[in-house]
C-alpha positions in Angstrom: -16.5 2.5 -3.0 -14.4 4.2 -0.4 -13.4 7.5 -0.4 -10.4 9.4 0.8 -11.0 11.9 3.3 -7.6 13.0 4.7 -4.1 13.0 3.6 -0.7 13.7 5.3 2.3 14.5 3.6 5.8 13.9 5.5 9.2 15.0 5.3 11.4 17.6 5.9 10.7 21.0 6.5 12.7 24.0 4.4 14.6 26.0 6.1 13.8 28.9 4.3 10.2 28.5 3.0 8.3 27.2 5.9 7.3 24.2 3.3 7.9 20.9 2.6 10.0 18.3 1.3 8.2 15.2 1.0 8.9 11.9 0.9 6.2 10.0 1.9 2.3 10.9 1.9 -0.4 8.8 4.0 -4.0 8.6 2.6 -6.8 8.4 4.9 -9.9 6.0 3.6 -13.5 6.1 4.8 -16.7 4.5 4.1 -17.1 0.2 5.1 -14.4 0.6 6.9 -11.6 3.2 7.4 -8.0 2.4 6.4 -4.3 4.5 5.8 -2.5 3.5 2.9 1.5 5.0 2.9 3.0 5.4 -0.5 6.9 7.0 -0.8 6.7 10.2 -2.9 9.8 11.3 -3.8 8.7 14.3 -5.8 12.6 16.0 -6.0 14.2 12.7 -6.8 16.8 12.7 -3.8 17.5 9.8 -2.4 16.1 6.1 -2.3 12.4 5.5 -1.3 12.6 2.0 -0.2 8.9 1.2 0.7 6.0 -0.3 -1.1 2.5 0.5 -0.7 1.6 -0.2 2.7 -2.1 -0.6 4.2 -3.3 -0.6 7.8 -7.1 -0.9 8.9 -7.2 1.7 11.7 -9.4 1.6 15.2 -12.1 4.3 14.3 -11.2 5.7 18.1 -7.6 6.9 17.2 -7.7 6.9 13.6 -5.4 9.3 13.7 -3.0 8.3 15.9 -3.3 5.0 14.5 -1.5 7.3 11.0 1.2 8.8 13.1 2.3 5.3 14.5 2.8 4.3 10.5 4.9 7.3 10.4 7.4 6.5 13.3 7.2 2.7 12.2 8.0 2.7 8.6 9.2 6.5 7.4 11.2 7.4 10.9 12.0 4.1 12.0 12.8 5.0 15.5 14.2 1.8 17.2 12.4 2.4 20.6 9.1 2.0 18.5 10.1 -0.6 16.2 11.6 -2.8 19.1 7.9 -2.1 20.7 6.0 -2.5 17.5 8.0 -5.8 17.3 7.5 -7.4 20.4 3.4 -6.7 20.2 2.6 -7.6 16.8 5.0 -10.5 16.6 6.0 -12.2 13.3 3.2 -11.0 12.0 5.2 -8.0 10.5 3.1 -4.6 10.4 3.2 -3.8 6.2 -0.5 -4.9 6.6 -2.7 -4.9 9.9 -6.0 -4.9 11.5 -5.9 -2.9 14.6 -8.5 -4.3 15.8 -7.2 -7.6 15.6 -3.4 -7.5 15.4 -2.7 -5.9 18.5 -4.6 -5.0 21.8 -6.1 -2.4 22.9 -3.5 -1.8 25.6 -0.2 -2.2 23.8 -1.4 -0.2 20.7 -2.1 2.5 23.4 1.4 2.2 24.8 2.6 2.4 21.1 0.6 5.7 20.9 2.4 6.9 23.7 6.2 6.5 22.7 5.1 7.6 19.4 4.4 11.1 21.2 7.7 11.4 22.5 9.8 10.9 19.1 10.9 14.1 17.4 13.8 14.9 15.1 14.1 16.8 11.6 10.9 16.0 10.0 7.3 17.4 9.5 4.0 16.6 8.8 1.3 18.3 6.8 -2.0 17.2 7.4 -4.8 18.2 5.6 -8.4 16.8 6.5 -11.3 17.4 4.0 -14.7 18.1 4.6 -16.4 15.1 6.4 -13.6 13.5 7.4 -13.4 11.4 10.2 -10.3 12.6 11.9 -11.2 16.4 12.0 -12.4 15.1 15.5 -9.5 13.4 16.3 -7.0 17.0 15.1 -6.4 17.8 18.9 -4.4 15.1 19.7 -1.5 16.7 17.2 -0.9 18.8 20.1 0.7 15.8 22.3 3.4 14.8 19.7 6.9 16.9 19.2 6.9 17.2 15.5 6.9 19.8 13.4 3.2 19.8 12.1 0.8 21.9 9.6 -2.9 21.4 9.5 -5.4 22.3 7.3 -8.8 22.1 6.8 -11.2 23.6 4.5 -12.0 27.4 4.4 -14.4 27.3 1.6 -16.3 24.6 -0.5 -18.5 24.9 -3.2 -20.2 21.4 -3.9 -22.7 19.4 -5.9 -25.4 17.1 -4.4 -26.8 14.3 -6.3 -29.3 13.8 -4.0 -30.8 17.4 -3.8 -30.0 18.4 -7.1 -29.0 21.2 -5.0 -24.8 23.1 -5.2 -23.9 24.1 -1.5 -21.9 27.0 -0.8 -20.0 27.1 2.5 -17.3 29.5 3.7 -15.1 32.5 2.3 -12.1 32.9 0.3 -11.5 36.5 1.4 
């Protein structure tokens, strides 16, 4: 059964409030295999969400990257990227993909690196949960242009099966 270990909220960031106004969330999957699923989320009801559910089996070495190119793909829909995108994954369109197999390892990593140069009026929020995979991966946030929050847990108070034990870590004050 997989588990989600991450998620990142996008959209635009209130001018007043520091916050957010999303549009669009990203979920971040672990366990056989790790994958993003995008999902609009239109939580004020502006505007049209014109996207389905869309999945993407990452590379485990740039997970996280891997989640930002989904962003610029199919929220910002910069052209450089899509023209890019286009030309390396072919016909095969890029709603669902295997990294591993859809693309190589050279032209994802040129995909990576116009992705870092894209900015405009939009943010991220990305907030990684305990074991998560890409709480390795969080420096690379500091190579793109967007506005971007992270977060990561301060405090957790959980439940083992296996010990019959709770575990106590971190401080809320």
């Amino acid at each position: 059964m997989a588990t989600l270990t991450a998620q990142i909220f996008v959209g635009r960031t209130h001018p007043n409030h520091g916050g957010i106004n999303p549009t669009h969330q990203l979920f971040f999957s672990e366990n056989d295999r790790p994958a993003w699923i995008l999902m609009p989320e239109n939580v004020f009801g502006r505007g049209s969400v014109e996207l389905d559910r869309t999945v993407w089996i990452p590379t485990v070495e740039h997970a996280l990257e891997d989640g930002l190119l989904m962003v610029v793909l199919h929220i910002l829909k910069d052209e450089e990227v899509l023209n890019l995108a286009e030309n390396h994954f072919g016909n095969q369109g890029v709603d669902r993909a295997e990294l591993y197999q859809d693309i190589s390892k050279p032209q994802l990593r040129e995909l990576h690196e116009k992705c870092r140069s894209v900015s405009g009026d939009f943010k991220i929020i990305l907030t990684t949960f305990k074991d998560s995979l890409l709480k390795q991966q969080l420096p690379v946030v500091e190579k793109y242009r967007m506005d971007v929050e992270v977060c990561a847990p301060i405090y957790s108070r959980l439940y083992s099966r296996w010990s019959n034990r709770t575990k106590t870590e971190g401080s809320l004050g």
